[in-house]
C-alpha positions in Angstrom: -148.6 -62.7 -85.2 -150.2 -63.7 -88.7 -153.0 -62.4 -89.8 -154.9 -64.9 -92.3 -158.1 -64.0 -95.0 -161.4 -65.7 -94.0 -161.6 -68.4 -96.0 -165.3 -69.2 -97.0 -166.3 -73.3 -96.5 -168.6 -72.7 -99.8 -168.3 -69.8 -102.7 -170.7 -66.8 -101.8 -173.5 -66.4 -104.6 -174.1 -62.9 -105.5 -177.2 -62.7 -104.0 -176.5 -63.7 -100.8 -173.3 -60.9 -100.7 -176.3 -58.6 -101.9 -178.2 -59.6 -99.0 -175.1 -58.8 -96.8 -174.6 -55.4 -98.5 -178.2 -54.2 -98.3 -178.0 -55.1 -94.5 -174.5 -53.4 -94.1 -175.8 -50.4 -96.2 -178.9 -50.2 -94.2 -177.1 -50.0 -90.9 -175.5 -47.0 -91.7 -174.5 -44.5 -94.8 -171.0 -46.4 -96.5 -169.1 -45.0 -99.5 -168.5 -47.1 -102.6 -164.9 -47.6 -101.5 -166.4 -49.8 -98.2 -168.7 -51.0 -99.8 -166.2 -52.6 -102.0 -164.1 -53.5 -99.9 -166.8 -55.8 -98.0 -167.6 -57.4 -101.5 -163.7 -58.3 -101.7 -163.3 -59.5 -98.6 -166.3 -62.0 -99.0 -165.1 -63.0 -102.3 -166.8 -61.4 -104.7 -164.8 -59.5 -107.7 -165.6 -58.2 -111.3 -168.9 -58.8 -113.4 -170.5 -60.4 -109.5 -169.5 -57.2 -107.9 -170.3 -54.4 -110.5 -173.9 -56.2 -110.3 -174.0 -55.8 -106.9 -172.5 -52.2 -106.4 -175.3 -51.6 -109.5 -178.3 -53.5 -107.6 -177.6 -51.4 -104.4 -177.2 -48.3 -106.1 -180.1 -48.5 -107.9 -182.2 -50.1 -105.0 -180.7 -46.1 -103.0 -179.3 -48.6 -100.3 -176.0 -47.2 -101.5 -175.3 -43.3 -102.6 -172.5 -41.2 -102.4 -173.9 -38.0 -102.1 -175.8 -39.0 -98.9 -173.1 -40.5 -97.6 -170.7 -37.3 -97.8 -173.4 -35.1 -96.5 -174.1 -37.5 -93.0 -170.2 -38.0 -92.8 -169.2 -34.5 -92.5 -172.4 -33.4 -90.6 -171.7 -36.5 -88.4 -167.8 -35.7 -87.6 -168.5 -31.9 -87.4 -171.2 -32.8 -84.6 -169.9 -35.4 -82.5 -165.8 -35.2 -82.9 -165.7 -31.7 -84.3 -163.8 -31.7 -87.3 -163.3 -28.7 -89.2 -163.5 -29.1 -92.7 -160.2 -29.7 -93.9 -160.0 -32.8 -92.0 -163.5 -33.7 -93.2 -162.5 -33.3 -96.6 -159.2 -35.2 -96.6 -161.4 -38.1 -95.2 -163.4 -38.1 -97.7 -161.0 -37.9 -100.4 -159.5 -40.9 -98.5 -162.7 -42.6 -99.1 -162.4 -41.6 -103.0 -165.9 -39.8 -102.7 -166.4 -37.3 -106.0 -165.1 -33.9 -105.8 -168.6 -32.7 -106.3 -170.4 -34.5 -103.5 -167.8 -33.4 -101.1 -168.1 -29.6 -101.9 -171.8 -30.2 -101.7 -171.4 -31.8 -98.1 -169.2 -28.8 -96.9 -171.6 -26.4 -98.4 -174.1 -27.9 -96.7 -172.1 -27.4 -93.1 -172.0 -23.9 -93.5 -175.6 -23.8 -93.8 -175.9 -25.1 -90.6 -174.4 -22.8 -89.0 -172.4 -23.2 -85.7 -169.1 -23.7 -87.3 -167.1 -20.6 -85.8 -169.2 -21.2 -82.1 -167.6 -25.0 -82.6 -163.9 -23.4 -83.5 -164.4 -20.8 -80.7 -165.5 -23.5 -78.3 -162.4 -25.3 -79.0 -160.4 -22.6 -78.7 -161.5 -21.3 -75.0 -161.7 -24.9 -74.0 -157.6 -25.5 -75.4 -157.0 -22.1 -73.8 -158.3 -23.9 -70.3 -156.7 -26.1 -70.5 -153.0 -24.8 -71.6 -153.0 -22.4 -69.4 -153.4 -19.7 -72.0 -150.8 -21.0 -74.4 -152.0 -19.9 -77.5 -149.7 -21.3 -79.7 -151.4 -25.3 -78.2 -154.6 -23.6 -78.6 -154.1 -23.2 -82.6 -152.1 -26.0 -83.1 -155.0 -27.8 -81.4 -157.6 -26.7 -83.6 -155.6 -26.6 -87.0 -155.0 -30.5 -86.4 -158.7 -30.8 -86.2 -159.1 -29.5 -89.7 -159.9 -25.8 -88.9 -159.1 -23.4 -91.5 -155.8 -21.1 -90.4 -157.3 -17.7 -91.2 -160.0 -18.6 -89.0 -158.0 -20.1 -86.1 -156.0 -17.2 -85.9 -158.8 -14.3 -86.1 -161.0 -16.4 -83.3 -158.2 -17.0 -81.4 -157.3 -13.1 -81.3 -160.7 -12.3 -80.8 -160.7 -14.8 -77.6 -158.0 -13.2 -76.3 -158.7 -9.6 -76.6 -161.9 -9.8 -75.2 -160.4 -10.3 -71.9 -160.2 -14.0 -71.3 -159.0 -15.4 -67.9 -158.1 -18.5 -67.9 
């Protein structure tokens, strides 16, 4: 099976691809990188796209910083990432260093990031049977930090848990 581009019947103006963006930025926070991406893929590159990336930014339909903060808060709460995983995806999505510290900082803030890992935990525990070794595995591939894993995990299980 072949995958072709779209191939536009007329040449998109800049300002229509702005009026795109702004409605693809207001639907929900996107990161430069998508943001981008959607530009390229309707055919807009260099001096039409740096004006448009500029319009949005400056018009705050398009801004990094909120976008980190409402992905990591987003995949903690709904998919419950921990933050390694949240940070790799970010990097993936080439979001500054400093916007993605500031986004994690901000999870810890929060709160409820060691009742999420513990959660996981006694749930994985469940569900294994109490194999601990699925148990961490489980929660390390979601992005939890090891030292905490493993002291949770302990704590779980010495508090008496039946499965």
């Amino acid at each position: 099976m072949e995958f072709k581009k779209k191939a536009f019947a007329k040449p998109i103006t800049k300002e229509i691809a702005l009026q795109k963006l702004q409605s693809f930025c207001g639907y929900q926070e996107r990161s430069t990188s998508e943001v981008t991406t959607k530009l390229r893929d309707l055919g807009i590159f260099s001096e039409s796209l740096d004006w448009v990336l500029a319009k949005l930014i400056d018009d705050n339909f398009l801004n990094e910083e909120r976008f980190a903060i409402a992905y990591a808060r987003g995949k903690f709460r709904i998919k419950s990432w921990g933050k390694i995983r949240i940070k790799l995806e970010l990097q993936n999505r080439r979001v500054p260093e400093t916007f993605v510290k500031k986004a994690l900082k901000e999870m810890d803030t929060e709160g409820g990031y060691l009742e999420t890992l513990e959660r996981l935990l006694v749930y994985k525990l469940k569900e294994t049977e109490g194999d601990r070794d699925k148990a961490a595995g489980y929660a390390l591939r979601r992005g939890f930090e090891s030292e905490y894993v493993f002291e949770t995990l302990n704590r779980i299980v010495n508090s008496n848990f039946v499965v």
